[in-house]
C-alpha positions in Angstrom: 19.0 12.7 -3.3 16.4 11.2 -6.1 14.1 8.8 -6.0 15.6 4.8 -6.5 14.7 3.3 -10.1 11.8 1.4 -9.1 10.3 4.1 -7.3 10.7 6.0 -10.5 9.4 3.7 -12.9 5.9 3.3 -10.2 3.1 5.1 -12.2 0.8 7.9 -10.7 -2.4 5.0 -10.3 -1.2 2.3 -8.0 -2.7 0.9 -5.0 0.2 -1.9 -3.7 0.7 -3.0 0.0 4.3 -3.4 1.8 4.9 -6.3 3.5 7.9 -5.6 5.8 9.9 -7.4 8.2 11.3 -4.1 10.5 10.6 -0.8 10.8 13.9 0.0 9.2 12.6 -1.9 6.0 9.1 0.2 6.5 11.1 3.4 6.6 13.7 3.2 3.6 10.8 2.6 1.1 8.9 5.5 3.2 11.2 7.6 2.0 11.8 6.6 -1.8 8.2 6.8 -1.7 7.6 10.0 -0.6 10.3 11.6 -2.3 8.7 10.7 -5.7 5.4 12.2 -4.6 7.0 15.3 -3.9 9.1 15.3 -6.9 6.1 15.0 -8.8 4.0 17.7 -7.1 1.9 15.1 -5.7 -0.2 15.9 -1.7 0.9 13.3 0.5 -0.9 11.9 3.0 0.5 9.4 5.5 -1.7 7.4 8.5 0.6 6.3 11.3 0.6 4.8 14.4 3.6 7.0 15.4 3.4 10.8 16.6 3.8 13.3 13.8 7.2 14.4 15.7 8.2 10.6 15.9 7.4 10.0 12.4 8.5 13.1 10.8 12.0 12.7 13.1 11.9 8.9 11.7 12.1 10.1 7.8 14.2 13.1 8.2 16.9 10.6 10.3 16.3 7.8 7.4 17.3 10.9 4.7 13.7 12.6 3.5 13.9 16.0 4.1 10.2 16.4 5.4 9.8 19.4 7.4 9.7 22.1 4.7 7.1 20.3 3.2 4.9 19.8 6.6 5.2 23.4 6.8 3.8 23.7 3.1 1.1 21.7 3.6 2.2 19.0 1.0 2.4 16.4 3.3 -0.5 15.5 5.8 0.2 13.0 8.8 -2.3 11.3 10.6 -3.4 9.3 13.5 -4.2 5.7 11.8 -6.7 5.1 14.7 -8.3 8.7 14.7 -8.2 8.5 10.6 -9.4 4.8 10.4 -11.4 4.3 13.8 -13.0 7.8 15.2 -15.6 5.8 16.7 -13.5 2.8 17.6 -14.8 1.1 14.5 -14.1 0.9 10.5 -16.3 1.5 8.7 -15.0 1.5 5.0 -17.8 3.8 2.7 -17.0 6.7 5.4 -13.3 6.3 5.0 -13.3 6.1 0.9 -16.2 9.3 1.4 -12.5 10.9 3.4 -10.4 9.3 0.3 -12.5 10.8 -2.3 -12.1 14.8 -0.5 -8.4 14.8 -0.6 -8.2 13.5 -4.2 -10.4 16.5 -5.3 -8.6 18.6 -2.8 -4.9 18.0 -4.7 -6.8 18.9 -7.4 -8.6 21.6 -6.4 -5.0 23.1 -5.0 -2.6 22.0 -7.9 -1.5 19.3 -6.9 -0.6 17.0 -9.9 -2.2 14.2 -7.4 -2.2 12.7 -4.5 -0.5 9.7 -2.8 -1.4 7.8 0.1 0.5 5.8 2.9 -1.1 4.1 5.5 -0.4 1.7 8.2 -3.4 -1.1 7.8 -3.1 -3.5 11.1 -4.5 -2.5 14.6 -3.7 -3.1 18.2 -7.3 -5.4 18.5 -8.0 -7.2 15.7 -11.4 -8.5 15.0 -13.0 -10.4 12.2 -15.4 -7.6 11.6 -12.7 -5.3 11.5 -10.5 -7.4 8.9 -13.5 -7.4 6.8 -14.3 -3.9 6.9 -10.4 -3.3 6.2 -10.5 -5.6 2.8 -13.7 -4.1 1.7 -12.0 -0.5 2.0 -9.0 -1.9 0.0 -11.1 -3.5 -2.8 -13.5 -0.2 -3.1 -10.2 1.6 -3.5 -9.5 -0.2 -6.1 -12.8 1.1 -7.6 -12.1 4.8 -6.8 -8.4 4.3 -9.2 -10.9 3.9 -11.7 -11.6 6.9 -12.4 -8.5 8.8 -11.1 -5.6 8.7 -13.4 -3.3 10.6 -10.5 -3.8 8.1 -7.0 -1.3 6.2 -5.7 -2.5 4.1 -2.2 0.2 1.8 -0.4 -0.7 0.0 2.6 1.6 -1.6 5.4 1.6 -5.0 7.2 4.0 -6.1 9.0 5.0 -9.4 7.5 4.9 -11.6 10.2 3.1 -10.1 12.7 0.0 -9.4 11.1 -2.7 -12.3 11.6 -2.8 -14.8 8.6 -6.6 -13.5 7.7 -5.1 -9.5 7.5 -2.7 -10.8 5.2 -4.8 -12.9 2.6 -7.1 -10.1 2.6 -4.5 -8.0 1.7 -3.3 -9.9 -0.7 -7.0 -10.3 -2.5 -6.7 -6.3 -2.7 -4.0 -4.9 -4.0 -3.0 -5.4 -7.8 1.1 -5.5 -6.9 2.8 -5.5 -3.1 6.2 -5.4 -1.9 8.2 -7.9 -0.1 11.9 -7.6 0.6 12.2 -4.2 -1.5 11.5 -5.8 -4.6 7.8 -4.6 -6.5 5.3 -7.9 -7.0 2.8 -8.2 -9.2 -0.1 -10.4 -7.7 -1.7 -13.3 -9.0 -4.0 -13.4 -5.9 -5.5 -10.1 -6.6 -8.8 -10.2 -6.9 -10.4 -7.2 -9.2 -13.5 -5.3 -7.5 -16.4 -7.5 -9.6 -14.7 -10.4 -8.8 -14.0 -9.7 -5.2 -15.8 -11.6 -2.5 -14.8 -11.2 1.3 -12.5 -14.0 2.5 -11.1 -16.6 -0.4 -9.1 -18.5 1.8 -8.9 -21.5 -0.2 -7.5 -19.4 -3.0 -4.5 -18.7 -1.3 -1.6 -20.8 0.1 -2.5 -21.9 3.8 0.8 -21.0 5.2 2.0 -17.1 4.8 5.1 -17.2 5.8 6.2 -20.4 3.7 4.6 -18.2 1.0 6.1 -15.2 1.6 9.6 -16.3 2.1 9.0 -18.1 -1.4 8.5 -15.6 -2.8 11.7 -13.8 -1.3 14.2 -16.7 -2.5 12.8 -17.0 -5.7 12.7 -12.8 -6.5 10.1 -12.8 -8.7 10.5 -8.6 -9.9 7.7 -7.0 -12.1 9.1 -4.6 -14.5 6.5 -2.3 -14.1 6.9 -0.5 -17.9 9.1 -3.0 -20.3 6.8 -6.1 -19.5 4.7 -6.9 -22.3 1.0 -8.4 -21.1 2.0 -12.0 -22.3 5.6 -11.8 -20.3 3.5 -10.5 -17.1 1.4 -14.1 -17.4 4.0 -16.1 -17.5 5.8 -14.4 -14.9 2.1 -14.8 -12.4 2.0 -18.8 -14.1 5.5 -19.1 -12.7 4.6 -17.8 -9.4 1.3 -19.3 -8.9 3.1 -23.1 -9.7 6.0 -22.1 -7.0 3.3 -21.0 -4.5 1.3 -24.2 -4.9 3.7 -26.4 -5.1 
């Protein structure tokens, strides 16, 4: 089975966050998204709160066909709290430091890049810990920079995750998901212009703006928009968000 046409049409140098609404929504685009990376020779990595049995069972049931490449080593799963907390805390130069080894390991072992899935919200949730988290996410955004071959995609539940975790998130990634359709962001802050919490930058209510943004299915054509039809397509979603 092949990769869906958005998936496909995703470049090799994205960071993008998924907001989903269930676990079956988390897994189908899981799989599209995998798929490509493999398609494309890409090492995967994936940071889950799941098992590697329970996740690896989870794919192969939603129709990846995983195992063969656990056993090559093109796929690495992870603990997200043993990956993102060893200590019981976040601390985000210490998990880019981890970032920046596996993108020279793809290289250094063929790999025509690397690609990244994580799961981004934790059982205790602490201001601290949302701010390390956003800081992470924007110095990501730094480390694309200078690798032409990194894709990063983080996931939030949509309407579990507090409203702080997801207006941070939103500050941090260039384009997100939301209802299997591929966002570009007008909140997104770039890494000089990044400052912690904006909060008044953003629409106070997150679930009146992400079901907004549901109804009104906003798509970014990631390679046949021109710059001047991706501003008016941000224009027309800033005006619905702040209406």
């Amino acid at each position: 089975m092949q990769t869906t046409t958005t998936m496909q049409k995703l470049s090799n140098n994205e960071h993008l966050s998924l907001f989903y609404e269930t676990v079956d929504e988390q897994l189908r685009f899981l799989v599209d998204y995998f798929r490509a990376g493999f398609e494309r020779n890409e090492l995967c990595i994936l940071a889950t709160h799941s098992t590697e049995k329970e996740i690896a069972h989870q794919l192969e049931s939603a129709g990846l066909d995983i195992s063969g490449h656990i056993r090559a080593g093109d796929i690495h799963i992870f603990s997200a709290l043993e990956a993102y907390l060893p200590q019981g805390r976040f601390v985000a130069d210490y998990m880019i430091g981890n970032l920046a080894y596996f993108v020279q390991a793809a290289a250094d072992q063929g790999y025509s890049g690397i690609r990244v899935a994580s799961e981004t919200h934790w059982p205790h949730d602490t201001s601290a810990l949302q701010t390390e988290t956003s800081l992470y996410e924007n110095s990501v955004n730094e480390l694309l920079k200078g690798n032409s071959h990194f894709t990063e995609l983080c996931l939030y539940p949509a309407h579990t995750s507090p409203d702080e975790v997801i207006k941070g998130a939103v500050q941090t990634h260039p384009k997100f998901v939301y209802d299997n359709e591929i966002h570009n962001n007008p909140y997104y802050f770039s890494p000089d212009k990044f400052t912690r919490f904006n909060s008044d930058k953003l629409p106070k209510n997150t679930d009146r703006w992400l079901e907004s943004l549901k109804k009104k299915r906003y798509r970014l054509k990631l390679n046949d928009t021109t710059s001047r039809e991706m501003a008016r397509t941000d224009q027309a979603i800033k005006k619905l968000l702040t209406a």
